[in-house]
C-alpha positions in Angstrom: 13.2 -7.7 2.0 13.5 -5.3 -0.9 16.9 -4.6 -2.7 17.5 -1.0 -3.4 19.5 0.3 -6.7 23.1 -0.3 -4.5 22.2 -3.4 -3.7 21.3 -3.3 -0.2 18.5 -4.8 1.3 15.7 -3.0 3.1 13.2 -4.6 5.9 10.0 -3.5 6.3 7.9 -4.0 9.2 4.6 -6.4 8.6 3.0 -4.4 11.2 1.2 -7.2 12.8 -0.1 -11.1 12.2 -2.7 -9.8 9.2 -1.0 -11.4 5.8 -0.5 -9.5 3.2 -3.2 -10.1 0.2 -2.1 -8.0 -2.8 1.2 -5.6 -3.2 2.3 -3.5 -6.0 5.9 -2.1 -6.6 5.5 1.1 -8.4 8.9 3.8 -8.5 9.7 4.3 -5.5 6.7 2.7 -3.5 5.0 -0.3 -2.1 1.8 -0.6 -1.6 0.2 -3.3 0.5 -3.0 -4.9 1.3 -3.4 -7.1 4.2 -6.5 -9.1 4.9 -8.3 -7.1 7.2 -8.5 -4.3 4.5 -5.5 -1.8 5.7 -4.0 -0.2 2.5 -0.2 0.7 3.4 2.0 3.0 1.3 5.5 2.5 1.8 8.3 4.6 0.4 11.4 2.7 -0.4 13.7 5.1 -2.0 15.4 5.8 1.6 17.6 2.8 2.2 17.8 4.2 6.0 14.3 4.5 6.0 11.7 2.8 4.4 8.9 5.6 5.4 5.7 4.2 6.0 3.4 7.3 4.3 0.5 6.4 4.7 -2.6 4.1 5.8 -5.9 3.8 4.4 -9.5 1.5 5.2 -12.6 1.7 3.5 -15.3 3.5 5.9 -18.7 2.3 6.8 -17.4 -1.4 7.8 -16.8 -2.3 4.1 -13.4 -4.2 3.6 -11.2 -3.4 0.9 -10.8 -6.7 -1.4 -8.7 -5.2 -4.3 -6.2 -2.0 -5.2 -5.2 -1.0 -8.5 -2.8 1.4 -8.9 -1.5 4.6 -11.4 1.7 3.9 -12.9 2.8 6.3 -11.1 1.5 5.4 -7.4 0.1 8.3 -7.0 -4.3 7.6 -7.1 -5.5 3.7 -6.0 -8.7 2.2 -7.4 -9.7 0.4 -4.2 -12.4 -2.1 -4.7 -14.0 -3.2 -1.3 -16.6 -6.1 -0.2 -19.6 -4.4 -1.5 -18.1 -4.4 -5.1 -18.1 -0.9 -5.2 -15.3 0.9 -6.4 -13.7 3.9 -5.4 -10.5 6.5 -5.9 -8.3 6.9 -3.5 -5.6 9.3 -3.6 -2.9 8.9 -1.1 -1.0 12.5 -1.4 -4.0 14.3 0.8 -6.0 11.1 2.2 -9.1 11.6 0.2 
């Protein structure tokens, strides 16, 4: 659960039995990393909502180990099992 600026608390769905390795709070997103490698971008302005905006996995089999994020949440360095680095930018999935 995440409290929002009135106090109310939001639930978002783990979406599934993977745990959650790494998450980032950043304005008005989380950003998760579950074990398998999934990258999920959550927007948690909406009270009512909680939008899930978008998923992302590392292509080619690699896994994705690590995320670092822009202040902003806007671009993700993702790191995966190869040790190869990469940026990700969430607004247009490339």
């Amino acid at each position: 659960m995440i409290e929002d600026a009135k106090g109310t608390d939001i639930k978002l769905s783990q979406g599934g039995d993977t745990p959650i390795i790494q998450m980032h709070m950043i304005d008005a997103f989380l950003i998760l990393l579950d074990q398998k490698g999934k990258v999920r971008i959550h927007l948690i302005e909406d009270a009512n909502n909680a939008a899930l905006i978008t998923e992302h996995q590392a292509s080619g089999g690699n896994i994705i180990e690590k995320v670092f994020p822009n202040r902003k949440g806007t671009r993700l360095v993702c790191i995966d099992s190869t040790g190869n680095g990469y940026l990700y930018n969430p607004i247009d999935d490339s």
